[in-house]
Backbone as CSV, one residue per row, in Angstrom:
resi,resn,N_x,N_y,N_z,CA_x,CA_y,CA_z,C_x,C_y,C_z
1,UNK,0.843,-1.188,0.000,0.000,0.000,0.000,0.878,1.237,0.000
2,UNK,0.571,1.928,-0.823,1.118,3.404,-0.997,0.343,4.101,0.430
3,UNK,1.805,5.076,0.745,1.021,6.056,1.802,1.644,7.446,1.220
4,UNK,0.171,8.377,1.222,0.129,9.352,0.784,-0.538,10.502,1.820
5,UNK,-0.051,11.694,1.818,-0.167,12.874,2.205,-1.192,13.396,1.785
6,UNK,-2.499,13.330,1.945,-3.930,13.679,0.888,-4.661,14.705,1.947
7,UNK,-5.712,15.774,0.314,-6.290,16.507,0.983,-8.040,16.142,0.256
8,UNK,-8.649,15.691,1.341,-10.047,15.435,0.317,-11.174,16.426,0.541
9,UNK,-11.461,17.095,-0.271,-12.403,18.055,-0.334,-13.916,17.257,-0.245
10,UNK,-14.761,18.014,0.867,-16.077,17.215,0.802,-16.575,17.932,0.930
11,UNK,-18.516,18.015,0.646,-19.220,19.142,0.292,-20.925,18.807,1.397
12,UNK,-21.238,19.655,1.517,-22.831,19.394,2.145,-22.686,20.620,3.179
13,UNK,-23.618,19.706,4.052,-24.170,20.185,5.260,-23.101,20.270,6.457
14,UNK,-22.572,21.496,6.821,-21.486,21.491,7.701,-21.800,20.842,8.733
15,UNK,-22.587,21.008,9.386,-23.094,20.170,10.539,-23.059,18.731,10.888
16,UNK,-23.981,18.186,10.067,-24.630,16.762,9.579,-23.777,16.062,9.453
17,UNK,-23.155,16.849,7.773,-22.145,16.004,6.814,-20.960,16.019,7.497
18,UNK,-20.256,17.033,8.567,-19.051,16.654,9.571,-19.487,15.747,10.407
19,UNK,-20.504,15.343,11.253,-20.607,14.129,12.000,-20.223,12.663,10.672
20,UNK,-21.339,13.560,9.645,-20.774,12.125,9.209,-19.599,11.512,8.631
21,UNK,-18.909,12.673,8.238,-17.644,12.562,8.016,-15.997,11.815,9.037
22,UNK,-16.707,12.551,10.742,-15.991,11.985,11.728,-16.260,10.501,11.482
23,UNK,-17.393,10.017,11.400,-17.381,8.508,11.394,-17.083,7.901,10.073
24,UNK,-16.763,8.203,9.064,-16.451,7.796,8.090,-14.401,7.747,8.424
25,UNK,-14.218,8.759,8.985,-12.431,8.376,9.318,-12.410,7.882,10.319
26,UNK,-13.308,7.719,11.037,-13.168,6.492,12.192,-12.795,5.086,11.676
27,UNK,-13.322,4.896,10.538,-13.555,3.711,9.590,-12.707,3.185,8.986
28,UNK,-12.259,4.431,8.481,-11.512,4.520,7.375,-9.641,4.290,7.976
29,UNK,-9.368,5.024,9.034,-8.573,4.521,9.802,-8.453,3.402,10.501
30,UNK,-9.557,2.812,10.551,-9.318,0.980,11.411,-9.010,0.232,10.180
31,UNK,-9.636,0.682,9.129,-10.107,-0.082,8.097,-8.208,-0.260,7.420
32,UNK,-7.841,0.600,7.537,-6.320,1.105,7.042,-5.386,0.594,8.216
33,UNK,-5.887,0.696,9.271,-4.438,0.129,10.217,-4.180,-1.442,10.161
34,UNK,-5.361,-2.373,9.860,-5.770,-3.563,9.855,-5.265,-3.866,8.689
35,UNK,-5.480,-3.351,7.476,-4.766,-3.596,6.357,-3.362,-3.299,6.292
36,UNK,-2.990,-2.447,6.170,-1.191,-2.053,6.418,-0.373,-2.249,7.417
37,UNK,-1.080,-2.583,8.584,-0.652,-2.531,9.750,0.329,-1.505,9.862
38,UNK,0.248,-0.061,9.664,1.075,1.449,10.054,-0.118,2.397,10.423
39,UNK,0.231,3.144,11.484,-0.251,4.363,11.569,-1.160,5.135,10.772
40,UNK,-2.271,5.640,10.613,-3.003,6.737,10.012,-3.487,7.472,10.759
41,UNK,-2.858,8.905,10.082,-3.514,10.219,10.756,-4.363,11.142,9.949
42,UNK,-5.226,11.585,10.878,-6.401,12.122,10.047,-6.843,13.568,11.013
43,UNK,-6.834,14.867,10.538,-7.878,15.768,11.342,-8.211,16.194,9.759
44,UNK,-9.373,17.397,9.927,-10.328,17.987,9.221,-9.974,19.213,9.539
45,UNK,-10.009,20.306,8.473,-9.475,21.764,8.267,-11.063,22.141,8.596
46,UNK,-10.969,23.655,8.402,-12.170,24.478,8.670,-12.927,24.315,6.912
47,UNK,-14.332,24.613,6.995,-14.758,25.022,6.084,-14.392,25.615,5.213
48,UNK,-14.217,25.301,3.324,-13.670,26.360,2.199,-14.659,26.177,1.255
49,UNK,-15.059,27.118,0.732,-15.989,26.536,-0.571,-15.156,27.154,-1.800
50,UNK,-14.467,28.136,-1.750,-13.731,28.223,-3.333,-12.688,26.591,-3.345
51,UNK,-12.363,26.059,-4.545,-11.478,24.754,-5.185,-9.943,25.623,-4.153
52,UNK,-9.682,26.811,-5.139,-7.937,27.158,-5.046,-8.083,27.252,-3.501
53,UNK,-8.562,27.108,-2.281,-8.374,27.030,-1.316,-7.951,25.568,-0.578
54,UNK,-7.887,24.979,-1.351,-7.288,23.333,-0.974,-6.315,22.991,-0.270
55,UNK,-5.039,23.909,-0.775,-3.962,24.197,-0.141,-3.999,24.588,1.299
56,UNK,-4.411,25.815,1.512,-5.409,26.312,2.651,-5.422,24.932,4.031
57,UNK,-6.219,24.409,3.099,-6.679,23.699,3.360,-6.428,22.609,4.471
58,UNK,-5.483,21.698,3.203,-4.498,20.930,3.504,-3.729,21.243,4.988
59,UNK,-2.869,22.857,4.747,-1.984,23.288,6.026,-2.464,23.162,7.233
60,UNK,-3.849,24.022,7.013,-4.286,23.603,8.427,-5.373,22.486,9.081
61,UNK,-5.236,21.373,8.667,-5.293,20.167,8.887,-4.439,19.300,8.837
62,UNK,-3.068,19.916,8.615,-1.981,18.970,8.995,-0.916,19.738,10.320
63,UNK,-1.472,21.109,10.728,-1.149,22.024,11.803,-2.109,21.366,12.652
64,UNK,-3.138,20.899,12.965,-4.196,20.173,13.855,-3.045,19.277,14.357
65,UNK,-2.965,18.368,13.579,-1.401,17.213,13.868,-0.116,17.534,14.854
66,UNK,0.556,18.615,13.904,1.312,18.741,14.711,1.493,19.722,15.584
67,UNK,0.069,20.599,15.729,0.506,21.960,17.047,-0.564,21.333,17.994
68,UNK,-1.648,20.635,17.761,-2.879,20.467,18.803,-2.701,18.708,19.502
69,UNK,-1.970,17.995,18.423,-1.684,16.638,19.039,-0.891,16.459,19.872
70,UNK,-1.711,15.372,20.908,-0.170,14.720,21.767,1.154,14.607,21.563
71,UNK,1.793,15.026,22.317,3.034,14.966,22.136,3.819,13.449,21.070
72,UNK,3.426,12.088,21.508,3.454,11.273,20.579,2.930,11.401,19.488
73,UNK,1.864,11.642,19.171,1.403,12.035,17.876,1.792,12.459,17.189
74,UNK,2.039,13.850,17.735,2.462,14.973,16.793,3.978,14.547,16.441
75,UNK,5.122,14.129,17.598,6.508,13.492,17.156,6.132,12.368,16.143
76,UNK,5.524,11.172,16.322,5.563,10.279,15.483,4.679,10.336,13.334
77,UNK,4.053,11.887,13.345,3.470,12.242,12.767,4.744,12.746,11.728
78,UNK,5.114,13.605,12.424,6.123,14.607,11.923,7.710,13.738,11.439
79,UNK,7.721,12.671,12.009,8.647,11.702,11.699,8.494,11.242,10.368
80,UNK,6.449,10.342,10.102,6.063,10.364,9.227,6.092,10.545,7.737
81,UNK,6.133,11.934,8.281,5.968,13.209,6.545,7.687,13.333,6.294
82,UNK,8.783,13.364,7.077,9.694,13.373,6.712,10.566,12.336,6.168
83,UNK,9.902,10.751,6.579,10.575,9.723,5.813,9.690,9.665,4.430
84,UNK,8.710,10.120,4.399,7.701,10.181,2.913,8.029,11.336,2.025
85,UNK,9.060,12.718,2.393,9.344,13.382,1.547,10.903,12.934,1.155
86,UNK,11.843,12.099,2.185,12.683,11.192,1.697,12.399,9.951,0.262
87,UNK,11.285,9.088,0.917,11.354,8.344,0.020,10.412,8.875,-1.794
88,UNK,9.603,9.965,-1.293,9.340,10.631,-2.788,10.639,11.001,-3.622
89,UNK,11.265,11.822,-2.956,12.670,11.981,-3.366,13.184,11.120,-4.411
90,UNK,13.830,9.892,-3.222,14.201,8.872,-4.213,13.234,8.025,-5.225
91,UNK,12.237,8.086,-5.263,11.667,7.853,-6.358,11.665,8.821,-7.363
92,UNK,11.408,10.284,-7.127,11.647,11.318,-8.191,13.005,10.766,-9.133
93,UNK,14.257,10.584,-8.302,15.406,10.642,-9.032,15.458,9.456,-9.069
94,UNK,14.770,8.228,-9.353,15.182,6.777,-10.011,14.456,7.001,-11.199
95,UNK,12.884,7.726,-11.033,12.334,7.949,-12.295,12.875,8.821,-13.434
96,UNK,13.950,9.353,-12.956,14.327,10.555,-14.052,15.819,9.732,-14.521
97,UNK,16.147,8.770,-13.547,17.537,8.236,-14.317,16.961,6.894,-15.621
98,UNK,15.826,6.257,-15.340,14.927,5.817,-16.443,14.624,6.249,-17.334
99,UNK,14.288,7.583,-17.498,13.282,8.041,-18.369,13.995,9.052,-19.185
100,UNK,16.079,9.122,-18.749,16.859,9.258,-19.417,17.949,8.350,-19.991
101,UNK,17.258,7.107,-19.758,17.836,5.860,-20.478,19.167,5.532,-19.308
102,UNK,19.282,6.012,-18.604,20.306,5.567,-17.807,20.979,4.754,-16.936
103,UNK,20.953,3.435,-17.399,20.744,1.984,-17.248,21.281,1.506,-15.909
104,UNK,22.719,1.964,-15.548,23.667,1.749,-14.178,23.049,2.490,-13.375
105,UNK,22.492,4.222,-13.284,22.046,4.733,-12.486,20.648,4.128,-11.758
106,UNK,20.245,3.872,-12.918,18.765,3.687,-12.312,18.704,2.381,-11.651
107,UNK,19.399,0.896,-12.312,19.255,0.002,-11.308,20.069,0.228,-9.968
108,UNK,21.125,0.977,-10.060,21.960,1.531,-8.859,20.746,1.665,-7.579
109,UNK,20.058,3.024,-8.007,18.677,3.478,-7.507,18.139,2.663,-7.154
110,UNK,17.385,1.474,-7.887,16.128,0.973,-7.833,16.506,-0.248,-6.614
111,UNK,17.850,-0.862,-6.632,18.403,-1.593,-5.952,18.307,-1.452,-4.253
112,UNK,19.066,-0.102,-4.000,18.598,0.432,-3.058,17.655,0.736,-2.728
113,UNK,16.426,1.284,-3.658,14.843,1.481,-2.760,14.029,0.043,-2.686
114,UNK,14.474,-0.877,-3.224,13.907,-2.339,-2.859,14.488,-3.040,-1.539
115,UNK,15.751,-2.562,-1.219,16.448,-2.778,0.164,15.943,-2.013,0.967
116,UNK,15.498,-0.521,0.822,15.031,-0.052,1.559,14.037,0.120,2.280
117,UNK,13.035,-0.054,1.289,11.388,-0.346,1.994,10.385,-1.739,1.480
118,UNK,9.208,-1.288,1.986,8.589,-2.765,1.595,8.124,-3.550,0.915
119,UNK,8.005,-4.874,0.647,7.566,-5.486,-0.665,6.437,-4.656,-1.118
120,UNK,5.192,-4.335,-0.283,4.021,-3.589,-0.340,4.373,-2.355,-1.501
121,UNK,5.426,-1.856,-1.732,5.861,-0.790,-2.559,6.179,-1.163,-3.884
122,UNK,6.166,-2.832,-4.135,6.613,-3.105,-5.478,5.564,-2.739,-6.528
123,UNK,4.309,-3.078,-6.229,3.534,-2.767,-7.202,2.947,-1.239,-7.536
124,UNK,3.643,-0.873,-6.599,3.242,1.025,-6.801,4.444,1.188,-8.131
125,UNK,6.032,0.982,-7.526,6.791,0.830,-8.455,6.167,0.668,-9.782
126,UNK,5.668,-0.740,-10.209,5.121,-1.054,-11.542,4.612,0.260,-12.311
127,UNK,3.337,0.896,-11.319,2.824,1.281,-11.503,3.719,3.258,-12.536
128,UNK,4.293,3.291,-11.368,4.806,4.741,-11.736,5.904,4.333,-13.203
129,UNK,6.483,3.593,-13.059,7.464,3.454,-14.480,6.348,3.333,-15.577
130,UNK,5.813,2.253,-15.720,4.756,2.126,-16.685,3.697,3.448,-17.024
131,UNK,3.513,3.888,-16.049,2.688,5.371,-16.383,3.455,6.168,-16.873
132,UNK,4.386,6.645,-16.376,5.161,7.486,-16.819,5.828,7.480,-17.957
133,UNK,6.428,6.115,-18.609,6.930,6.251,-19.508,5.786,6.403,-20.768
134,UNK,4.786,5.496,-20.343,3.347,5.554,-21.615,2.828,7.067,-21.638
135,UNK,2.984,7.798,-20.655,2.409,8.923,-20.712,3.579,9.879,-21.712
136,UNK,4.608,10.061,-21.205,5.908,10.434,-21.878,5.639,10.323,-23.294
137,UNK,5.348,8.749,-23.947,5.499,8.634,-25.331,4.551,8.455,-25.630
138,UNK,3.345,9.544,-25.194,1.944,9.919,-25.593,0.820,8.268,-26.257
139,UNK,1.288,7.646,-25.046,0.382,5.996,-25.152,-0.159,5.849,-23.812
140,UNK,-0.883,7.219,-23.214,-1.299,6.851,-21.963,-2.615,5.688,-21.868
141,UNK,-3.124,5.817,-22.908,-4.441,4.711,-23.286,-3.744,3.166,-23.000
142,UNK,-2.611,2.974,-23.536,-2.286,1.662,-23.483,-1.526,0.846,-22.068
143,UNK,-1.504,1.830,-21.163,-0.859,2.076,-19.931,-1.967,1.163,-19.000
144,UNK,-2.895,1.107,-18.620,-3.257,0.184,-18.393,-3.582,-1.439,-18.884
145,UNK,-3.773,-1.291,-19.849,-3.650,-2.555,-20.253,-2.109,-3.338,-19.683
146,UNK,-1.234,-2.755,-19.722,-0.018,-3.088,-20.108,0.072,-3.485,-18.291
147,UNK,0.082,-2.422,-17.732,-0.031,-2.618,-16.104,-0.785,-4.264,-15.464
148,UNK,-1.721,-3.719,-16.059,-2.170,-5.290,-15.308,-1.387,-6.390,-15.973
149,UNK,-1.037,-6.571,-17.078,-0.102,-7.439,-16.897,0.809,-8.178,-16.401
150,UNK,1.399,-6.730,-16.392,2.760,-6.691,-15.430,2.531,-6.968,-13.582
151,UNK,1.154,-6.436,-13.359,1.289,-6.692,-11.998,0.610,-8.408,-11.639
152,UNK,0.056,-8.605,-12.570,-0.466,-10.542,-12.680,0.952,-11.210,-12.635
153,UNK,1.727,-10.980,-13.368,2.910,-11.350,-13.224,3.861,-11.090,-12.150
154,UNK,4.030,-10.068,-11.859,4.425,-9.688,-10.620,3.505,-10.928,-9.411
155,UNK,2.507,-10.971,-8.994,1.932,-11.164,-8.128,2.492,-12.760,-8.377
156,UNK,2.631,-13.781,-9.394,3.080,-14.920,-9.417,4.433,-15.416,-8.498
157,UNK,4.954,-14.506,-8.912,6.742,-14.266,-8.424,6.889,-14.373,-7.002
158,UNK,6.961,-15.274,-6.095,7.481,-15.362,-5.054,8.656,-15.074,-4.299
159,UNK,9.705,-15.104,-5.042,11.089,-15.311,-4.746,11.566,-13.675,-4.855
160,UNK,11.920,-13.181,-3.449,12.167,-11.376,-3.720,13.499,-11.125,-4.594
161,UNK,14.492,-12.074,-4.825,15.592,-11.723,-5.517,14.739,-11.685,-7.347
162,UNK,14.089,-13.065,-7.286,13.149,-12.888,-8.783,12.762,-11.499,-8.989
163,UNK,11.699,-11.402,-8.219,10.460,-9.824,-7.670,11.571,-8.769,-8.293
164,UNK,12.544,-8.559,-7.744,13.606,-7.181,-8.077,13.660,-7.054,-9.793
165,UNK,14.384,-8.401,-10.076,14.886,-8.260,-11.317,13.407,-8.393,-12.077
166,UNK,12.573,-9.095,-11.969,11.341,-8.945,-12.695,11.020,-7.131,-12.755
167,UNK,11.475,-6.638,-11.779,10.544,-5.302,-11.532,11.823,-4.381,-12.499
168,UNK,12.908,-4.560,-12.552,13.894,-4.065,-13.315,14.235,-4.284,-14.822
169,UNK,13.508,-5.702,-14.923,13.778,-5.929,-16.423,12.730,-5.092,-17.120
170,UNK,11.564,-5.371,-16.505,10.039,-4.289,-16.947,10.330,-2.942,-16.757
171,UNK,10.600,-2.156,-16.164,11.163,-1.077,-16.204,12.223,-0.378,-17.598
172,UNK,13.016,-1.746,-17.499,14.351,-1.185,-18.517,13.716,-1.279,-19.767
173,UNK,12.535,-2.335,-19.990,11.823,-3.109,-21.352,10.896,-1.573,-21.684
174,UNK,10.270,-1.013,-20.759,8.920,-0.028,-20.784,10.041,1.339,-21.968
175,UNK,10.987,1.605,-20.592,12.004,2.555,-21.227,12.619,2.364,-22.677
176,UNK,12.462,1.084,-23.300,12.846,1.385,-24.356,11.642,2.241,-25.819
177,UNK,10.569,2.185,-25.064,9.424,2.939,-25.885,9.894,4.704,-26.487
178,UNK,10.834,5.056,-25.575,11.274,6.292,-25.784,12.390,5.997,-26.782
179,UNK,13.253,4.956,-27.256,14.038,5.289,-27.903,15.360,5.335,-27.497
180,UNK,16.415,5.542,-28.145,17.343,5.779,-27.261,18.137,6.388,-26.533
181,UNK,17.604,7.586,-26.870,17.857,8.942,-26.055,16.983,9.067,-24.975
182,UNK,16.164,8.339,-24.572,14.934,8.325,-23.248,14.494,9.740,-23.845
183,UNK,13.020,9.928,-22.343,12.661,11.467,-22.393,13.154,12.816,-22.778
184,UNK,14.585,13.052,-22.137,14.813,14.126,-22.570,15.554,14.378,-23.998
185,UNK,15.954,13.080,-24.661,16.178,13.166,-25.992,15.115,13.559,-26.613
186,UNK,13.490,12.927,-26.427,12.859,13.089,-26.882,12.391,14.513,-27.104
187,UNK,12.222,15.289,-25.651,11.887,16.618,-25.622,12.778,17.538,-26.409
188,UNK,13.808,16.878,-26.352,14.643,18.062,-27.009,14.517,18.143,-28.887
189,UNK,14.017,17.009,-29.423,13.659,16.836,-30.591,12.942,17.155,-30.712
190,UNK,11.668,17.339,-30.083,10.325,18.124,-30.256,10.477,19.882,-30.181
191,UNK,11.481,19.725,-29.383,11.840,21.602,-29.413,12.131,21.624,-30.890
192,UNK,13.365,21.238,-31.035,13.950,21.277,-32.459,13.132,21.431,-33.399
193,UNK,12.025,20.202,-33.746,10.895,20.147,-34.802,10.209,21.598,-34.465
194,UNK,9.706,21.699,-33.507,8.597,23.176,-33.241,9.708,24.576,-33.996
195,UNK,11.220,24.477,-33.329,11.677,25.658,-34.035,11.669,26.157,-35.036
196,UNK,11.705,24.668,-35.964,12.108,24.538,-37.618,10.669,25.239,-37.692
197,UNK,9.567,24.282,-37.428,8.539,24.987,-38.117,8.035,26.307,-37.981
198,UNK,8.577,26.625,-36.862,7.976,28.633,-36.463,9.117,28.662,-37.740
């Protein structure tokens, strides 16, 4: 299971629809600790009805956390968000050593974030290479199809030394859709073409 930093906008009856909302993350948090077995934290911001206030939003319902929570809370919260803007990180920069064809870097990368965290993360993996690169070489339509594949297969694979290299060979296989200059060869040829034609 992916864990994510989310802000969900909900609409109604402030009153009503916040009771019912408290019991819906009552739920929603058992429902999540039982499955992942980790931590979920949850408060609710004040009322916004404009969209661009989300942000807003977000801050101060994650200031509930860490200025109004227990002292454990709020430490083990704040611990949280900082190993999740670590491990975004290293996913940012394994995806960009891929998606510039960069074969040593990226299994370098990918090596280490499979040592690092949990099997539970392999199929998110799948997920972001395969999107990204189909999206990149404007085949986002075929991006699912292709996914479930890969994760049926994945899910067969028992053996975590298999699991790695399965998850690396698909990766390196997806990346060759770009060619051999990866993404930013690509972009930079599309500049080129647009110049010629202005």
């Amino acid at each position: 299971m992916k864990n994510w930093n989310c802000c969900v906008p909900t609409f109604g009856d402030q009153v009503r629809d916040f009771q019912d909302l408290e019991a819906s993350i009552q739920r929603a948090r058992s429902f999540l600790f039982h499955l992942a077995q980790q931590e979920v934290y949850s408060s609710v911001s004040a009322f916004h009805i404009e969209d661009n206030s989300i942000e807003t939003a977000y801050k101060e319902a994650a200031s509930l956390l860490t200025d109004y929570s227990p002292a454990e809370i709020s430490g083990s919260y704040q611990t949280y968000t900082t190993t999740q803007a670590t491990q975004f990180q290293t996913e940012k920069t394994m995806l960009h050593a891929l998606l510039s064809r960069r074969s040593e870097a990226f299994r370098t990368y990918l090596e280490q974030y499979l040592d690092t965290y949990l099997r539970s993360e392999e199929p998110y993996l799948l997920y972001l290479f395969v999107h990204q690169v189909y999206e990149t070489v404007a085949k986002k339509q075929e991006s699912e199809r292709v996914l479930q594949t890969y994760l049926t297969k994945l899910e067969s694979i028992q053996d975590s030394e298999k699991r790695k290299t399965f998850i690396r060979d698909t990766a390196e296989t997806c990346s060759k859709e770009m060619g051999n200059g990866g993404a930013c060869h690509n972009v930079f040829l599309v500049r080129k073409a647009i110049k010629r034609i202005q």
